[in-house]
DRENSELUM-664459 format. One record per residue: x, z, y of N, C-alpha, C in turn; residue number from 0. Coordinates in pm, whole numbers, m for minus. Layout:
N
PT      n_x      n_z      n_y     ca_x     ca_z     ca_y      c_x      c_z      c_y   pos
PT        X        Z        Y        X        Z        Y        X        Z        Y   NUM
...
% end
This chain:
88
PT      n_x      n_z      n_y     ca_x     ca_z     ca_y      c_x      c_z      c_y   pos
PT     1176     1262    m2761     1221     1128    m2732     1119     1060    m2640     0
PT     1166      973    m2527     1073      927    m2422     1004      819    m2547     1
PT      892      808    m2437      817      654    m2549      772      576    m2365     2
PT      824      454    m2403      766      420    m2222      621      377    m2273     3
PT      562      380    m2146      405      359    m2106      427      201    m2151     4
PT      263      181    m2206      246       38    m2264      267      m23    m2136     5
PT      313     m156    m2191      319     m291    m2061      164     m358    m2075     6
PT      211     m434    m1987       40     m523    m1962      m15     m565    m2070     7
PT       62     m629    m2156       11     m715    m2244       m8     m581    m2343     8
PT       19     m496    m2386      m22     m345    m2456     m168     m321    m2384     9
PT     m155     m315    m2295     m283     m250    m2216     m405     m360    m2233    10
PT     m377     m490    m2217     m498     m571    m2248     m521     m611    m2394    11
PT     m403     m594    m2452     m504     m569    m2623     m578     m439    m2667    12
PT     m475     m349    m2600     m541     m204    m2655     m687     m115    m2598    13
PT     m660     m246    m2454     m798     m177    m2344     m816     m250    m2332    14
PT     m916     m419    m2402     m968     m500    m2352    m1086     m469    m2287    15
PT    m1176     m395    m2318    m1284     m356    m2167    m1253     m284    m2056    16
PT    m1133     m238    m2068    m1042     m127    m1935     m963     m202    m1862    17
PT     m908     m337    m1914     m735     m377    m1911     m763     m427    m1756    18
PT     m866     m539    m1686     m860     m547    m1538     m854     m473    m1481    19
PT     m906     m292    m1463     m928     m227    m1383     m750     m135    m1399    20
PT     m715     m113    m1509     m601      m42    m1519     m487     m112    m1463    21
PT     m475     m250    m1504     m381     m332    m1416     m401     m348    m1311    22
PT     m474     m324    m1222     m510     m349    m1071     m487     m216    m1058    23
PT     m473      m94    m1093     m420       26    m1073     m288       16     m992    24
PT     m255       84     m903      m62       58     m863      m44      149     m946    25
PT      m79      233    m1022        3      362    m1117       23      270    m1248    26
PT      m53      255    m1297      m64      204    m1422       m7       52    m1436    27
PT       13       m4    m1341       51     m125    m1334      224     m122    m1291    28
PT      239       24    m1176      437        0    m1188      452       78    m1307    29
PT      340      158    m1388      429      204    m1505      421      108    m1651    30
PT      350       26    m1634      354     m102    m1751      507     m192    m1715    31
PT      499     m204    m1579      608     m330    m1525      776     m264    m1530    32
PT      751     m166    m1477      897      m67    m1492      901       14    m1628    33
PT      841       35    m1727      853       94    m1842      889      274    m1820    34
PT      830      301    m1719      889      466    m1660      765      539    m1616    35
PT      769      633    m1677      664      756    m1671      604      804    m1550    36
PT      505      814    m1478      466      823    m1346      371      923    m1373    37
PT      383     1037    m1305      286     1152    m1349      141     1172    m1234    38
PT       43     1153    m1278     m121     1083    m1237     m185     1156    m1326    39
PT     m329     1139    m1227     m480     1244    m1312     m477     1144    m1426    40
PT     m490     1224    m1550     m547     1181    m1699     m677     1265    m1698    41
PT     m763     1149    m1835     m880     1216    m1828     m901     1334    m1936    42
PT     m814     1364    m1977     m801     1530    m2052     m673     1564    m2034    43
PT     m718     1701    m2062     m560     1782    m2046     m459     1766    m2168    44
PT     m511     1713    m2263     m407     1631    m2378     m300     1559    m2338    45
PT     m377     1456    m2259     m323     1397    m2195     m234     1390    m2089    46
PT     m250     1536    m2025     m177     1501    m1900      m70     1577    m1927    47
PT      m49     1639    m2037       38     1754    m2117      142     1618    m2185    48
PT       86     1542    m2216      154     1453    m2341      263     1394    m2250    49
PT      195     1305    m2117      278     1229    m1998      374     1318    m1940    50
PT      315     1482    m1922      441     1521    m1854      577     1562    m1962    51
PT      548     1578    m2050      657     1596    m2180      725     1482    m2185    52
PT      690     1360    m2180      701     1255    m2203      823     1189    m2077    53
PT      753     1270    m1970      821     1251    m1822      991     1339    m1836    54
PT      952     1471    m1847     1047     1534    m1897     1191     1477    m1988    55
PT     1135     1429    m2091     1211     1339    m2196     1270     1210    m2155    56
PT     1248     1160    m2008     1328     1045    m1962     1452     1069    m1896    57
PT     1547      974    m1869     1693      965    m1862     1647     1004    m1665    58
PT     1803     1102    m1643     1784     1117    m1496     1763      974    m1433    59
PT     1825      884    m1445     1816      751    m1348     1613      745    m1373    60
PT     1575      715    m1466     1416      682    m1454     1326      816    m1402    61
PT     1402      932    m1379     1290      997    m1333     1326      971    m1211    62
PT     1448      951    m1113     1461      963     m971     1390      814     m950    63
PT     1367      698    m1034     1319      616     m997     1149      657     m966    64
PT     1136      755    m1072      983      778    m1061      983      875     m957    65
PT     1039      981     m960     1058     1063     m793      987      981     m704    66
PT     1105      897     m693     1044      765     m582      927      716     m522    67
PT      897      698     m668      721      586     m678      643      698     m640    68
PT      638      821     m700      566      926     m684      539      986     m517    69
PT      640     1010     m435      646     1006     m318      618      924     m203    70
PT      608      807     m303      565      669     m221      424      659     m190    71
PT      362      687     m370      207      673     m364      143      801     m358    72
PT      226      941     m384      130     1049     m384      141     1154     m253    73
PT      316     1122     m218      337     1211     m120      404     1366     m148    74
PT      456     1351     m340      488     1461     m354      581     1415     m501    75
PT      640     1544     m545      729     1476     m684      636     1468     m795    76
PT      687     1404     m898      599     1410    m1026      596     1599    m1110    77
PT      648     1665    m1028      609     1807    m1100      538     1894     m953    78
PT      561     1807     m856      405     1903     m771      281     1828     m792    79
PT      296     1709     m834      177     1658     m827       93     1689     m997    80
PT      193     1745    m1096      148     1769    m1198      103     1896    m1210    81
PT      155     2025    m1152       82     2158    m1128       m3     2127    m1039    82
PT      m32     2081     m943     m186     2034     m876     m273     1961     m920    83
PT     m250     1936    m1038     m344     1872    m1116     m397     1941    m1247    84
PT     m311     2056    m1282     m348     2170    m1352     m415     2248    m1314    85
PT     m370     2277    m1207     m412     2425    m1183     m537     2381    m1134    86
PT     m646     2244    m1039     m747     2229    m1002     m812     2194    m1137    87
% end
């Protein structure tokens, strides 16, 4: 089952010493505002395992939205940019 990415106000209670720098993020900030999974470097591989499952588990309309964003800001889909982030 998808779980969407915390919104802002999630992120500044849960990361009050993180929450300026993550919201000034464009990743972390269209995935608080749009509630849709955007696949980006995490800082363990727990993590970046959890988001892409997570990515996986969303409705076709929110991943082509994330397609989108992904191509916009990375230049590639959210599953090339997630095996290039494995495999380095």
């Amino acid at each position: 089952m998808f779980t969407p990415p915390l919104t802002i106000e999630e992120i500044r209670k849960q990361y009050p010493d993180k929450a300026d720098l993550l919201c000034s993020d464009p990743v972390h900030r269209w995935r608080a505002q749009s509630g849709i999974e955007l696949i980006h470097k995490e800082p363990s591989r727990e993590e970046q395992l959890r988001i892409w499952e997570n990515w996986q588990e969303m409705s076709d309309e929110q991943k082509c939205l994330s397609e989108e964003k992904s191509l916009e800001l990375f230049g590639m889909t959210n599953e090339e940019h997630y095996r290039k982030i494995v495999t380095n």
